[in-house]
C-alpha positions as CSV (number, residue, x, y, z in Angstrom):
1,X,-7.0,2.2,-14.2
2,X,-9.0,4.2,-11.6
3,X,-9.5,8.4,-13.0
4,X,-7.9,9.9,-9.4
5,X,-7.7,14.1,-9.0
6,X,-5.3,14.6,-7.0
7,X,-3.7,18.1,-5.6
8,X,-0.2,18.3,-6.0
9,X,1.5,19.9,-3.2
10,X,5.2,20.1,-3.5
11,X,6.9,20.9,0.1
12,X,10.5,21.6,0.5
13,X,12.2,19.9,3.9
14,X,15.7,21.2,4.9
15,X,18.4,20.4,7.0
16,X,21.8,21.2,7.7
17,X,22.9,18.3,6.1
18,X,20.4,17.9,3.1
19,X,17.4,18.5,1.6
20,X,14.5,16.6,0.6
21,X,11.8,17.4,-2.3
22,X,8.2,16.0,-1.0
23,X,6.3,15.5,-3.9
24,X,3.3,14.9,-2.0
25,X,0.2,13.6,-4.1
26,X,-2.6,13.4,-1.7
27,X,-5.2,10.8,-3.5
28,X,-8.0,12.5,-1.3
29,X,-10.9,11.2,-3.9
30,X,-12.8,7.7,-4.6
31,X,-11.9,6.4,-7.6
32,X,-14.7,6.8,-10.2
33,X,-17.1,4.2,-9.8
34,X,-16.4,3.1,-6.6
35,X,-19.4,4.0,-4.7
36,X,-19.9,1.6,-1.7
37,X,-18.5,3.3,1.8
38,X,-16.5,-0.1,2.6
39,X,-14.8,-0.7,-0.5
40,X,-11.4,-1.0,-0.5
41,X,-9.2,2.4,-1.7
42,X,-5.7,3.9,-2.0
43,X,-6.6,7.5,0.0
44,X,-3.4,8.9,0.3
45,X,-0.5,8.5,-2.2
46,X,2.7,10.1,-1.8
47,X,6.0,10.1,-3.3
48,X,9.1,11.6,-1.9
49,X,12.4,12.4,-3.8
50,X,15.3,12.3,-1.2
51,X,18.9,12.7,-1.9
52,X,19.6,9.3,-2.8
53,X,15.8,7.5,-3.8
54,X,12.3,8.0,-4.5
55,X,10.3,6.6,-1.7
56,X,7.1,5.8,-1.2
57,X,4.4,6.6,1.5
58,X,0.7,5.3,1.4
59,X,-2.7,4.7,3.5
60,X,-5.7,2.4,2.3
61,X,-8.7,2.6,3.8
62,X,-12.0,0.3,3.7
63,X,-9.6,-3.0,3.8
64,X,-11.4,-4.5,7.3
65,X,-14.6,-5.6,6.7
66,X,-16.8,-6.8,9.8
67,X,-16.4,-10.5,8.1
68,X,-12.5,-10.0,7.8
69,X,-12.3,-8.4,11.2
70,X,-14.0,-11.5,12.5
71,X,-11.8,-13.9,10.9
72,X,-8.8,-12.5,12.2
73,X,-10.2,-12.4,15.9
74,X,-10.8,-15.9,15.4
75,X,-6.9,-16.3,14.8
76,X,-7.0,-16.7,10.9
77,X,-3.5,-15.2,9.4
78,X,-4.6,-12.3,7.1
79,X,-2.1,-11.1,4.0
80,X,-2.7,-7.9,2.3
81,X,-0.4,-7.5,-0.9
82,X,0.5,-4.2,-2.7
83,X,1.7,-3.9,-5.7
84,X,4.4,-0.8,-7.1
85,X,5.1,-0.1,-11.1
86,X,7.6,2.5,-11.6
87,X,7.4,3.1,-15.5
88,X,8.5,6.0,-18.2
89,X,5.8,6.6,-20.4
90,X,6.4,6.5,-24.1
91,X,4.6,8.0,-26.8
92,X,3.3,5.6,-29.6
93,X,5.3,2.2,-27.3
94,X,5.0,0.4,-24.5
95,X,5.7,2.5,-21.2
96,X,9.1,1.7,-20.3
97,X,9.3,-0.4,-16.7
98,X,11.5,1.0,-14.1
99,X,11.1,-0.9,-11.4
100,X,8.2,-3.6,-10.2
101,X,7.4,-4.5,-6.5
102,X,5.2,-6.3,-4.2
103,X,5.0,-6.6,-0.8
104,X,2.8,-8.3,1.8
105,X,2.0,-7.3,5.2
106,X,0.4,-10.3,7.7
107,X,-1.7,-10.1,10.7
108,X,-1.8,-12.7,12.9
109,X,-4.1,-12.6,16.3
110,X,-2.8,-15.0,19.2
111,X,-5.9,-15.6,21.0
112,X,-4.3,-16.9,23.9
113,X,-2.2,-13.8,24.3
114,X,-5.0,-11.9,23.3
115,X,-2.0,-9.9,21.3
116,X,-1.8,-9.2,17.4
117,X,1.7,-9.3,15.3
118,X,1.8,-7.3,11.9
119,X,4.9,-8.5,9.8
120,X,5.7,-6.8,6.8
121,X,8.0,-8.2,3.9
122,X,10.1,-4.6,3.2
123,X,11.2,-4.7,7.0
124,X,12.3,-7.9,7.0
125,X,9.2,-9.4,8.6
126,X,10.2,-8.0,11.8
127,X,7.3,-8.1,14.1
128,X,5.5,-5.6,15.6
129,X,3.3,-7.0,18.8
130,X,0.7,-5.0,20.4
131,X,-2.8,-5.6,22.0
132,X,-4.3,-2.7,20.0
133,X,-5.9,-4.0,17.6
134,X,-6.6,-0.4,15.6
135,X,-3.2,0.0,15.6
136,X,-2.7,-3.5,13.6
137,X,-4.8,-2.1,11.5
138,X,-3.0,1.1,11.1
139,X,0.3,-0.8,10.4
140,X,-1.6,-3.5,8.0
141,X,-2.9,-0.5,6.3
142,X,0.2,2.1,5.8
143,X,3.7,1.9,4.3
144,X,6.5,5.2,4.4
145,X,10.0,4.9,3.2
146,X,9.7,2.5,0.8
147,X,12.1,2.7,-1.7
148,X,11.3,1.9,-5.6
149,X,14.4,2.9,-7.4
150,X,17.6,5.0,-6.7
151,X,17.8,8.6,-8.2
152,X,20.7,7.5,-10.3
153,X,18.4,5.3,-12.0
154,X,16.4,8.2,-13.5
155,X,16.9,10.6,-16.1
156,X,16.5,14.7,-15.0
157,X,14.0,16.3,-16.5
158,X,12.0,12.9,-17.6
159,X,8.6,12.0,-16.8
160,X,7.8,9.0,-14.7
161,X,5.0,7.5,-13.3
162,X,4.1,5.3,-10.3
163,X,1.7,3.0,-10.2
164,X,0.1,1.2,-6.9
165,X,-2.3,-1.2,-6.1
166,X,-3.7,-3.2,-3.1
167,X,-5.4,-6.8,-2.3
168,X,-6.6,-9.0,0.1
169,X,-4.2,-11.5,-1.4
170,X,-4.7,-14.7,1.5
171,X,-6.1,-16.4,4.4
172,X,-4.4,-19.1,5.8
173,X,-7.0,-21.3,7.6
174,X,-6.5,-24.2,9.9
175,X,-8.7,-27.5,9.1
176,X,-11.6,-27.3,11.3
177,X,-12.1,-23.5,9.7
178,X,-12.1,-24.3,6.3
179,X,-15.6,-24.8,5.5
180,X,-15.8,-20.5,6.1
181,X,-13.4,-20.3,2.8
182,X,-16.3,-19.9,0.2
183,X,-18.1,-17.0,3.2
184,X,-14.6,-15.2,3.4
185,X,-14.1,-15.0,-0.5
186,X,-17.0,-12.3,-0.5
187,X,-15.1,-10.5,1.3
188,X,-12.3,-10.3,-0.2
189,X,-10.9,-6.6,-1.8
190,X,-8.5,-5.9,-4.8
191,X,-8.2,-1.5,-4.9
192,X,-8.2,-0.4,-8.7
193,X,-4.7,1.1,-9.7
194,X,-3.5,4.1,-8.7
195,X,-1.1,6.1,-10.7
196,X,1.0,9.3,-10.4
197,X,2.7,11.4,-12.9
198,X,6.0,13.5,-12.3
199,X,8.8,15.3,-13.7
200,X,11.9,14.2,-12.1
C-alpha cells in the first residue's frame, strides 16, 4: 500500500434543508516510489459524509499515455477499472470489510463521427458524447457521488477506512489490430492503493 500525506480539511456545507460534513482528503502527493512524471496516480481523494451516505469523489492523473492515446484515436475501446474497500480496522484481526466495489468507465472513439462516448458502470452506462477529447479524458479520469455504504451501516464514533485503486483493466481490439496487443501491454497502468482513515 502506497505511504500518502495527506491534509485533512474538514469543510462544513449548509442549507436550509441539511447539512453535509466534507471530509475532504486531498491526496496532493506521489506515492513513495513512484518517480516517473507519467505514471499512473490517485491525486485527489475525497470522502464526503452526507445525511444519508458516505460518498466518494476522486481524480487520477497520468492514465493517458501517448501509446494509449493513440490507440484510442484509432477506435480501440479503452476500460479503466477502480477498485473501493470500505473496511473497520481491527487490532490484532483481520480488518473488518464494509463494503467492496468496482467500477469501469469505457471510452470509445467513432472515427467516423469523429466523436468520443465515455460510459461509466455507476451511472448506468449512460453515455456521455462529445468531440472533446480532453474532456473524455476528464470524465474517464474522475468520479463524485459515488456511494460506498449508507450511514446506518456505520457505527458513530468508529474508525473506518477507505481504500481505492485504479487500472487500465482492457482493450478490446478488432482482428486486423491485434498484432499491437503485446506493444499496448507496456502501456498498461495499475495505481498503488490508496487509503484513508476517519472517525465517523
Amino acid at each position: 500500500m502506497a505511504t500518502v500525506h495527506m491534509s485533512f480539511l474538514p469543510t462544513l456545507l449548509m442549507n436550509a434543508t441539511n447539512k453535509v460534513f466534507i471530509l475532504a482528503l486531498l491526496c496532493c502527493l506521489v506515492p513513495a516510489g513512484s518517480a516517473r512524471a507519467q505514471e499512473a496516480a490517485i491525486t485527489n481523494l475525497i470522502l464526503a459524509n452526507t445525511n444519508n451516505s458516505l460518498e466518494i469523489y476522486l481524480r487520477a492523473e497520468g492514465a493517458f499515455a501517448p501509446k494509449i492515446e493513440a490507440a484510442i484515436q484509432s477506435g480501440v475501446p479503452v476500460t479503466f477499472s477502480y477498485y473501493f474497500v470500505l473496511e473497520s480496522p481491527r487490532r490484532f484481526r483481520r480488518s473488518l470489510e464494509i463494503a467492496s466495489i468496482k467500477i469501469t468507465h469505457t471510452i470509445r472513439y467513432n472515427t467516423i463521427r469523429e466523436t468520443y462516448t465515455v460510459t461509466r458502470s455507476w451511472e448506468g452506462f449512460s453515455p456521455h458524447t462529445t468531440q472533446d477529447f480532453e474532456e473524455a479524458k476528464r470524465k474517464m479520469s474522475s468520479i463524485s457521488n459515488l456511494v460506498i455504504a449508507q450511514n446506518d451501516e456505520l457505527e458513530r464514533t468508529r474508525t473506518y477506512r477507505l481504500r481505492a485503486k485504479a487500472k487500465l483493466s482492457e482493450f478490446t481490439l478488432p482482428l486486423y489490430l491485434h498484432h499491437i496487443l503485446f506493444f499496448l501491454s507496456f502501456w498498461d497502468f495499475e495505481t498503488d492503493w490508496y487509503s484513508i482513515d476517519f472517525i465517523f
